[in-house]
C-alpha positions as CSV (number, residue, x, y, z in Angstrom):
1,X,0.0,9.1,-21.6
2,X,3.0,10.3,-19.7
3,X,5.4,8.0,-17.9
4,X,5.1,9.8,-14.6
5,X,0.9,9.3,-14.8
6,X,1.5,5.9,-16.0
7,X,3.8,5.0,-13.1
8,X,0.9,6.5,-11.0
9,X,-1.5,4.7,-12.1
10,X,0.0,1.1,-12.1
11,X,2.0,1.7,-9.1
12,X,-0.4,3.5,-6.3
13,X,-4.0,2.6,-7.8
14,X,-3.9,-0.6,-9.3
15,X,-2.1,-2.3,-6.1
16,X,-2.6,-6.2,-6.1
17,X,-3.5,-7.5,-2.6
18,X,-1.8,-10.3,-2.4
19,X,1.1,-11.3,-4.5
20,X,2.7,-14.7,-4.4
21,X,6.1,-15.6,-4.4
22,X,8.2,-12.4,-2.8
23,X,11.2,-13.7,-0.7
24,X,11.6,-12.0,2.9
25,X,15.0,-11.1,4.1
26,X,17.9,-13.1,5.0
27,X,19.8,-10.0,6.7
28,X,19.9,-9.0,10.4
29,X,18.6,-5.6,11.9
30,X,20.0,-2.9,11.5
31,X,19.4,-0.7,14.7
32,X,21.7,-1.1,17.5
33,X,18.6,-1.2,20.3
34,X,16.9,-4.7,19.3
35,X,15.0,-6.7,21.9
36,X,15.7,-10.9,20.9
37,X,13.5,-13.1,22.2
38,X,10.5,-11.1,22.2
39,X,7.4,-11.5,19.9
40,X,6.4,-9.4,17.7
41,X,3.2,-6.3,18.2
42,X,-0.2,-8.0,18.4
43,X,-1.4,-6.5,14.8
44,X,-5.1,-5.5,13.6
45,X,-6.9,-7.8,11.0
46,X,-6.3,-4.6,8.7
47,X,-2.3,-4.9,9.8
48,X,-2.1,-8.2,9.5
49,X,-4.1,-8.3,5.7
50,X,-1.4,-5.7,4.8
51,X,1.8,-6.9,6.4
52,X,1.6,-10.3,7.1
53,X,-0.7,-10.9,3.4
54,X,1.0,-8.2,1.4
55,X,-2.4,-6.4,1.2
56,X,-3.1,-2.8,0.5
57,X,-4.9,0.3,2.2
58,X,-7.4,2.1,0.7
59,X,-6.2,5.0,-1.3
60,X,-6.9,8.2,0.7
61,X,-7.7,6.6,4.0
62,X,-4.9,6.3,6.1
63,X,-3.8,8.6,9.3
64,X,-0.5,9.4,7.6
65,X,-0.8,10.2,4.5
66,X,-1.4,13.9,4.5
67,X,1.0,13.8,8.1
68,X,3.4,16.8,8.4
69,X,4.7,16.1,12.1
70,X,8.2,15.6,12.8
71,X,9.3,12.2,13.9
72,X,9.8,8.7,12.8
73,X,8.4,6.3,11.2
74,X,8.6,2.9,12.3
75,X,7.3,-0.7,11.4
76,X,4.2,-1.8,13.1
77,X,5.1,-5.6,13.5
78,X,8.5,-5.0,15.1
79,X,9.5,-1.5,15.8
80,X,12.5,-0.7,13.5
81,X,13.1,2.5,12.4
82,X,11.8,2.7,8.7
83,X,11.9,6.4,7.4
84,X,12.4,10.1,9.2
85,X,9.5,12.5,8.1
86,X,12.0,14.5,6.8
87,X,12.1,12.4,3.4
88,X,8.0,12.1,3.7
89,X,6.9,14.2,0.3
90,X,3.3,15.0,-0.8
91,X,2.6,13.0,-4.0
92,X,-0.9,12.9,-3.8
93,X,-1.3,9.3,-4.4
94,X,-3.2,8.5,-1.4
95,X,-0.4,7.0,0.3
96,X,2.7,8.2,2.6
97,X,5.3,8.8,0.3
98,X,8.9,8.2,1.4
99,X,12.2,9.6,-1.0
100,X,15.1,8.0,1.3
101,X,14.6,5.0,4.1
102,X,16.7,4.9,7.3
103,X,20.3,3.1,5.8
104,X,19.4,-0.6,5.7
105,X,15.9,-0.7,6.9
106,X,14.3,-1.4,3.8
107,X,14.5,-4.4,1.6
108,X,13.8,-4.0,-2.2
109,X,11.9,-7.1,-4.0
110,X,10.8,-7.7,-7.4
111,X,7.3,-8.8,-7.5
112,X,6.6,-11.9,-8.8
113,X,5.1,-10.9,-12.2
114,X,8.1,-8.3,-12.5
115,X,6.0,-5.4,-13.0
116,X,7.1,-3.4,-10.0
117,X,9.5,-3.6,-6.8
118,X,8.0,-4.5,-3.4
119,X,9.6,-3.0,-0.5
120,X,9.9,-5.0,2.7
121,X,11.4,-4.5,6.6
122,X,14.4,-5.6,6.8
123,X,14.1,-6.9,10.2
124,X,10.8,-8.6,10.0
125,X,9.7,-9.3,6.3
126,X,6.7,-7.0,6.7
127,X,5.2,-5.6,3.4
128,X,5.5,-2.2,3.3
129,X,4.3,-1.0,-0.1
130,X,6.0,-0.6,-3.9
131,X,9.1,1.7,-4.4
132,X,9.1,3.8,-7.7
133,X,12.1,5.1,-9.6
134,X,12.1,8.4,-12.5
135,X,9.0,9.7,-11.5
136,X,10.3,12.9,-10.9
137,X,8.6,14.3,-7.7
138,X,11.7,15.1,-5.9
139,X,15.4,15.5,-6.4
140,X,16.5,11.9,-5.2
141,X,13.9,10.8,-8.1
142,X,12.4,7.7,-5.7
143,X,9.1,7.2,-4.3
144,X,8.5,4.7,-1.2
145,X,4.6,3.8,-1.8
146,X,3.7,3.1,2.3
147,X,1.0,1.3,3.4
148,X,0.0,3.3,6.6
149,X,-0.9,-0.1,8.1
150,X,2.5,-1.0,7.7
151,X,3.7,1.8,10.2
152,X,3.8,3.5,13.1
153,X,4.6,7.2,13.8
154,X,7.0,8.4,16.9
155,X,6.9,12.2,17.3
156,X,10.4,13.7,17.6
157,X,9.5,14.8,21.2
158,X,9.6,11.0,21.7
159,X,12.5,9.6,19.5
160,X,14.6,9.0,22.2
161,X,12.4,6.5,24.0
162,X,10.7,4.8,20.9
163,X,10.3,1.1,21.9
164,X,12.8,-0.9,21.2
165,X,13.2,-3.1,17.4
166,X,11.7,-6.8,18.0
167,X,13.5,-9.8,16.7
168,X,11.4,-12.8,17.4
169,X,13.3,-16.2,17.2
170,X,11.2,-18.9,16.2
């Protein structure tokens, strides 16, 4: 079997719901326009499974997946800019596919049995999905595996007044 269908299969349909162990981020945000003292968006018991649980959608059932609009993508849980639709690619795993993230929005983290590398907000901690390297689908070679629970489309038309990136103090 090839290592491309192998990566595939172990990284988009054989997700783990919950994995124990990942570390969430010690570093600050990264966008300019961040909003302290505020608490984070009131998430869906689908959101929180994903985000807060390090669940996974349903292959195939998410609004973004097969999304060509322009815009941005942004974390549910806390608003910070994740990934332009720009870098979004069809790799017909079921998921949005992602080959750059906005400059220090994500945070890369092996999972806990070492098998694959969990991606993370860098703001909030949120899961996002799995990030895959050498599969070949585009020239940058990476594949950001997003849950679409995890996120939150802004159409270009409305870029300018996204709402502002959430850093909750506790």
């Amino acid at each position: 079997m090839s290592r491309l269908l192998m990566n595939i299969i172990s990284g988009c349909f054989l997700c783990w719901p919950l994995l124990a162990g990942c570390q969430h981020p010690t570093g600050q945000p990264q966008q300019s326009d961040t909003n302290v003292n505020m608490e984070y968006n009131k998430l869906s018991p689908q959101e929180e499974y994903v985000i807060l649980q390090k669940g996974t959608d349903r292959a195939f059932t998410g609004d973004y997946y097969q999304k060509k609009d322009e815009g941005l993508y942004l974390c549910r849980q806390c608003n910070a800019r994740l990934y332009r639709s720009g870098d979004k690619f069809e790799s017909h795993c079921g998921w949005p596919s992602f080959d750059d993230e906005i400059d220090g929005s994500v945070r890369r983290v092996p999972d806990a049995d070492g098998r694959r590398t969990e991606i993370i907000c860098n703001n909030c901690g949120g899961h996002l999905g799995h990030v895959f390297l050498g599969e070949g689908f585009t020239a940058k070679d990476t594949r950001h595996c997003v849950n679409t629970s995890s996120l939150r489309f802004i159409p270009a038309s409305e870029a300018d007044s996204a709402p502002a990136v959430i850093k909750e103090t506790r």
